[in-house]
C-alpha positions as CSV (number, residue, x, y, z in Angstrom):
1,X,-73.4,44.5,-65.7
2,X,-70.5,45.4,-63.0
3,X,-67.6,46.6,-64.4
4,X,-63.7,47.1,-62.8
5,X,-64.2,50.6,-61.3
6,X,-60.0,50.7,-61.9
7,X,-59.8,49.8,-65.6
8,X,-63.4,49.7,-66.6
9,X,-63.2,45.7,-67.9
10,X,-66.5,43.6,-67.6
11,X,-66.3,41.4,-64.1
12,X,-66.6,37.9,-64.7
13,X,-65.4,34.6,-62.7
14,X,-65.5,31.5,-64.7
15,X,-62.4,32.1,-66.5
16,X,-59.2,32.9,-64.3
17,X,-57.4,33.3,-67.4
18,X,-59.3,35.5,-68.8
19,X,-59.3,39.7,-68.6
20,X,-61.7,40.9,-65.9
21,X,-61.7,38.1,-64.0
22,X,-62.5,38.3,-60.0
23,X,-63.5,35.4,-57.9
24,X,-66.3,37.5,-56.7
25,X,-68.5,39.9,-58.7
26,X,-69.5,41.9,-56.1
27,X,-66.1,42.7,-55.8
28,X,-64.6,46.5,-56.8
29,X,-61.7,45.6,-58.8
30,X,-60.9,42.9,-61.3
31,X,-57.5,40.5,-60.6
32,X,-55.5,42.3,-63.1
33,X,-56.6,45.9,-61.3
34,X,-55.8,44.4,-57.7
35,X,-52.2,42.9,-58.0
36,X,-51.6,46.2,-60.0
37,X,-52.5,48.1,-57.2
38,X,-51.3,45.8,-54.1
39,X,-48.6,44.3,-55.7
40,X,-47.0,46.3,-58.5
41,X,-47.2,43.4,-60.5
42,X,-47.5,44.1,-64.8
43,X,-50.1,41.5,-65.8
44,X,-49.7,41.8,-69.8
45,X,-52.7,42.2,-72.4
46,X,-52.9,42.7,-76.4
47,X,-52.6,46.1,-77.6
48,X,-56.1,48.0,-78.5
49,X,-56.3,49.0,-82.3
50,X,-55.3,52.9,-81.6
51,X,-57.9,54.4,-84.6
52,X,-60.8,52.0,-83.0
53,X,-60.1,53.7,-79.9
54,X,-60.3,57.3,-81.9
55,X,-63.6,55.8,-84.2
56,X,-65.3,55.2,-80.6
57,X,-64.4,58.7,-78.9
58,X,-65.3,60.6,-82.4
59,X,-68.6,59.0,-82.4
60,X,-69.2,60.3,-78.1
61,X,-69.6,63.4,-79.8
62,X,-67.7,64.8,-76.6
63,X,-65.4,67.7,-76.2
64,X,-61.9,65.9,-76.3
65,X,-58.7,66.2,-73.7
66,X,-55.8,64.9,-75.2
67,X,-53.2,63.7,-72.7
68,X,-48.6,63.6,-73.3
69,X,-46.0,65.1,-72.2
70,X,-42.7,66.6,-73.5
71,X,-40.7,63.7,-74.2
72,X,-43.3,61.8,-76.3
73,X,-43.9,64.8,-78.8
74,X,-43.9,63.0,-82.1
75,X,-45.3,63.1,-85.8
76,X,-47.6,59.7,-85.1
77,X,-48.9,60.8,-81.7
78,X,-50.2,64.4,-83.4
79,X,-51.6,62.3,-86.0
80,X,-53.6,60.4,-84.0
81,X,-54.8,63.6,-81.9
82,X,-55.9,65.4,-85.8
83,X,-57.9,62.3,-86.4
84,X,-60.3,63.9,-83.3
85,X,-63.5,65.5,-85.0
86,X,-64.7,66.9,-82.2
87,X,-63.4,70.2,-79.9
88,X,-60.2,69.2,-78.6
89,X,-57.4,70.6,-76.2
90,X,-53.7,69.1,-76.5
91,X,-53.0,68.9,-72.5
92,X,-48.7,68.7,-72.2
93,X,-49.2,66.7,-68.5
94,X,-45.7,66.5,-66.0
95,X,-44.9,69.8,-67.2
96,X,-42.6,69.6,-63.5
97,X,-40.1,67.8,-65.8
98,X,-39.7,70.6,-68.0
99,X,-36.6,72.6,-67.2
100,X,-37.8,76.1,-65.6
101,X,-35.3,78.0,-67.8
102,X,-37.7,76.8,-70.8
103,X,-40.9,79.3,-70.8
104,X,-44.5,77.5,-71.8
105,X,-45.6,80.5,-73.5
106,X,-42.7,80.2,-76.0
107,X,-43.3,76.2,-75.8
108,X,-46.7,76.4,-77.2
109,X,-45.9,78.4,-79.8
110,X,-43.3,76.1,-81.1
111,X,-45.7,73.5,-80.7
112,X,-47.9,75.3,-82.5
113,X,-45.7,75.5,-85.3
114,X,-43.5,72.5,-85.7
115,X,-46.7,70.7,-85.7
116,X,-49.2,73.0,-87.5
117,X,-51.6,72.8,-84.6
118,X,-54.5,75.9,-84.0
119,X,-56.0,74.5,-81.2
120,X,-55.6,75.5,-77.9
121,X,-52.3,73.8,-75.7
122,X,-52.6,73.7,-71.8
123,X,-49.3,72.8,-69.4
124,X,-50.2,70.8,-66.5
125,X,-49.0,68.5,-64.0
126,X,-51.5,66.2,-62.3
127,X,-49.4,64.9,-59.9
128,X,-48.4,68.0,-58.8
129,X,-51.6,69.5,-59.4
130,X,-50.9,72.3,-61.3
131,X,-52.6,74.2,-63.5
132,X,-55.4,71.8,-63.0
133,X,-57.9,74.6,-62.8
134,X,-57.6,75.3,-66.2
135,X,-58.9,71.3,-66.8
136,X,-61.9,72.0,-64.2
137,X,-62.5,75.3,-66.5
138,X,-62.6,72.9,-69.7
139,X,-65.0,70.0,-67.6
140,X,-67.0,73.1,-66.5
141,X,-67.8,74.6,-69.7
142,X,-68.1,71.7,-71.9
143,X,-70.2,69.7,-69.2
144,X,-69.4,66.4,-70.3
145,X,-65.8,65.5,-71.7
146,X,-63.3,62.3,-72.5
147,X,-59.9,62.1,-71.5
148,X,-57.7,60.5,-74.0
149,X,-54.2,59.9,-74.9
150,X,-51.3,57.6,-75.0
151,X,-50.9,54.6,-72.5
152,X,-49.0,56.1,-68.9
153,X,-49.8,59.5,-69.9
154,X,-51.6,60.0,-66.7
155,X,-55.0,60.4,-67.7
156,X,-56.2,58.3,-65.0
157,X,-54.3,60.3,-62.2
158,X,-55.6,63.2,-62.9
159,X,-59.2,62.1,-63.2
160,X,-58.3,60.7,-59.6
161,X,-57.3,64.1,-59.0
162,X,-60.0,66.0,-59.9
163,X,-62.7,63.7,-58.7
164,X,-61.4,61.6,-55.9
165,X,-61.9,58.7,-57.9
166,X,-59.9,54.9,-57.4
167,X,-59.0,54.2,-61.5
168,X,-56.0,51.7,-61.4
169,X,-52.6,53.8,-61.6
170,X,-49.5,52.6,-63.0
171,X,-46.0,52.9,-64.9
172,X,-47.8,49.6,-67.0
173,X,-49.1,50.2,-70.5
174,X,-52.7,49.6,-70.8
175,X,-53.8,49.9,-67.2
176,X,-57.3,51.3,-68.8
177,X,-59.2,48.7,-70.8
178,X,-62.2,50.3,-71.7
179,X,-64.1,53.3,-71.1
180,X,-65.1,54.5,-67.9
181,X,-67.7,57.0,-67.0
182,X,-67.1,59.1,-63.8
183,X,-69.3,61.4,-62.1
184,X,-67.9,64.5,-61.4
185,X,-70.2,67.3,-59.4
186,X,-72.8,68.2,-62.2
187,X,-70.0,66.8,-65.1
188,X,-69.7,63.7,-66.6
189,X,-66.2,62.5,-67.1
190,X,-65.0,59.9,-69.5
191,X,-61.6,58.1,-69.3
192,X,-60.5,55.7,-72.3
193,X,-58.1,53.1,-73.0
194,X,-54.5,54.8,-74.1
195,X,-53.2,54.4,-77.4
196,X,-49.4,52.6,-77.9
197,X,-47.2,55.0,-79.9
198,X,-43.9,53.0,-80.5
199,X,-42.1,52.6,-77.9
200,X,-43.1,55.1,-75.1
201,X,-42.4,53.8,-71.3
202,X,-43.8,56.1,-68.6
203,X,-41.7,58.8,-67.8
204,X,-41.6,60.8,-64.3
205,X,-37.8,61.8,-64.6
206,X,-35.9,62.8,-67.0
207,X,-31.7,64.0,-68.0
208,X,-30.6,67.2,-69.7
209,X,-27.2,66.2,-71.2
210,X,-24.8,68.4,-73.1
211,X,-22.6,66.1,-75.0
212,X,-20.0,67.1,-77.7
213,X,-20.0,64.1,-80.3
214,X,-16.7,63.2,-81.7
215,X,-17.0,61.4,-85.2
216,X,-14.3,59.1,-84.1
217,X,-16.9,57.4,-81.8
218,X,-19.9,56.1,-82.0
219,X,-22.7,56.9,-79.3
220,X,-25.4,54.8,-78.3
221,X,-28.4,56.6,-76.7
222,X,-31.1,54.1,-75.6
223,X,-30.3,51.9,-78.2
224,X,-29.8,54.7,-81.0
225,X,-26.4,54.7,-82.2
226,X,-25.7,58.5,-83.5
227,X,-21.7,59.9,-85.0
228,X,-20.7,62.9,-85.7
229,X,-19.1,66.2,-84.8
230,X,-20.4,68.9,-82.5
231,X,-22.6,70.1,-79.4
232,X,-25.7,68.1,-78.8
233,X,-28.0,68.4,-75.7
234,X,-30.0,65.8,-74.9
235,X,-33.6,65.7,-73.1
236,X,-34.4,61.7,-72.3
237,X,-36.5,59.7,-70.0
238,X,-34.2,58.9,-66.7
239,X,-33.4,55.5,-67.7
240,X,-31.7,55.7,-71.1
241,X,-28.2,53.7,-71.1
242,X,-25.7,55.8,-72.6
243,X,-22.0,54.7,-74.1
244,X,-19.7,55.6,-76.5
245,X,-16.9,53.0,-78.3
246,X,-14.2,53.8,-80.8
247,X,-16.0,51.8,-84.0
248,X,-15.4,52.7,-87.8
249,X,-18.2,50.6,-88.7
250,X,-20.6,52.5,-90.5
251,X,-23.6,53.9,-90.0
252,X,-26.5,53.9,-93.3
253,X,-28.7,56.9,-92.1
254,X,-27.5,60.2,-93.1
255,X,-28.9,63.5,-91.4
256,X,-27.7,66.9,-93.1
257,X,-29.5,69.4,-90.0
258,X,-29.1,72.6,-91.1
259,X,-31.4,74.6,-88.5
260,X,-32.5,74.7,-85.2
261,X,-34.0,71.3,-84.8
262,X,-35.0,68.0,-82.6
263,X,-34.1,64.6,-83.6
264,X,-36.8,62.4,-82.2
265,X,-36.1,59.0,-80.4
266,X,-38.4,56.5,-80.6
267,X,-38.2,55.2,-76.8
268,X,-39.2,58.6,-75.7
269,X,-37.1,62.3,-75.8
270,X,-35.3,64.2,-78.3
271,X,-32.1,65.4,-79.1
272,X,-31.6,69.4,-79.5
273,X,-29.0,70.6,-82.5
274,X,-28.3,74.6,-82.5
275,X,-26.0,74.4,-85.4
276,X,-26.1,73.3,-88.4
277,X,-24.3,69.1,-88.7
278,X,-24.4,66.3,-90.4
279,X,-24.7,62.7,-88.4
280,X,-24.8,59.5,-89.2
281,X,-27.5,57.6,-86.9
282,X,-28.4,53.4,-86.9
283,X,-31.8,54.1,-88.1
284,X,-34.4,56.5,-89.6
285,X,-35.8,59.2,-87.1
286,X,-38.2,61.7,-87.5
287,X,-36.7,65.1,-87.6
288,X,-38.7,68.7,-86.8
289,X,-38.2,71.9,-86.3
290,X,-37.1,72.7,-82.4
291,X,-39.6,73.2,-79.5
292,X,-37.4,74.2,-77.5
293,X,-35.3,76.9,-78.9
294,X,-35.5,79.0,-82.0
């Protein structure tokens, strides 16, 4: 059986229409993988039940990597990396997008904390390369291992990284179908399908924004419309649209923050609050205690 060697679906050419397809079998990529790759082009599939996904990498009986980044920090993504039985590392990846006046060590242990986590957290950037000794260490001791983590988290680059390998890259959500097993020196590597966590787009830039809200206004932030009064600093993903109106309709969510905290958006990034407010926001978000300052 030949699979895609970019996002490890089963080759097949009788249905064009079909995932996997390639007009010839002998070929190294499927359709999909090629006008990815050539053409930039997003060919769409169904989302992959994310606890399937977990139910198949629990049962490899491997030692787990566990792949986001800053901005995509939230209660349902931790969830899904408890749900691991095996050894597992949480591996923060594009750590060059965290501002260098933030220091890791003092990240992690927020981490740690906001999110009731005791195993081990690793900062890396696999574009950059950096720090990906400390993932050669991991493959190195553990022998065989699985990459996991949410879709355009970059598990796939960095395997390419490490191993020289040609798994289909790109800013697209599921560019990795199924799992793929990669030779590595004397290791066996293991990339899987990513799992969809609300809305998360890829992120490769981001804004730090210090806004002072005004109650008189309302603010839209990616489509989160927030009022109130006071300093806010926002971390987002480059692309967020933000605008402000004059508007006294109202707004049904109450937030009463009364410590350090992060408001979570749901596209991706967080909003910072130092002091204690109370806002009004368009919709329910998911609240915790800051990662980024204490």
């Amino acid at each position: 059986m030949s699979k895609c060697i970019g996002c490890g679906i089963k080759l097949q050419n009788e249905n064009i229409n079909a995932l996997g397809y390639t007009k010839k079998l002998d070929n190294l990529y499927c359709e999909r993988c090629f006008k990815t790759i050539h053409y930039n082009k997003e060919i769409k599939v169904s989302n992959q039940d994310n606890y399937q996904i977990v139910d198949k990498i629990n049962k490899l009986g491997l030692f787990t990597i566990f792949i986001t980044d800053i901005l995509h920090l939230n209660e349902e993504l931790i969830k899904l990396f408890k749900s691991f039985n095996n050894k597992k590392v949480l591996v923060i990846n594009k750590s060059d997008i965290i501002p260098k006046n933030l220091k890791l060590e003092h990240l992690t242990l927020n981490i740690k904390e906001s999110y009731n986590i005791n195993n081990d957290i690793f900062f890396i950037s696999a574009k950059s390369k950096n720090n990906i000794n400390k993932i050669i260490k991991l493959i190195e001791e553990n022998k065989k291992v699985i990459l996991c983590g949410e879709t355009s988290s970059g598990k796939s680059t960095l395997i390419n990284s490490l191993t020289d390998s040609l798994l289909t890259t790109s800013k697209y959500n599921n560019t990795t179908l199924d799992f793929i097993k990669i030779k590595y020196l004397d290791y066996i590597i293991y990339d899987s399908p990513g799992f969809i966590v609300s809305n998360f787009k890829n992120v490769e830039k981001y804004r730090l924004l210090t806004k002072t809200l005004n109650s008189k206004y309302i603010y839209d932030i990616g489509g989160i419309k927030i009022t109130g009064d006071g300093n806010i600093t926002l971390f987002l993903p480059h692309d967020y649209l933000l605008s402000s109106k004059k508007d006294n309709s109202s707004l049904i969510y109450e937030l009463d923050i009364k410590s350090v905290s992060d408001i979570i958006l749901p596209n991706g990034g967080f909003i910072f609050i130092k002091n204690n407010m109370k806002l009004k926001v368009s919709q329910e978000l998911e609240i915790r205690k800051s990662i980024i300052g204490r």
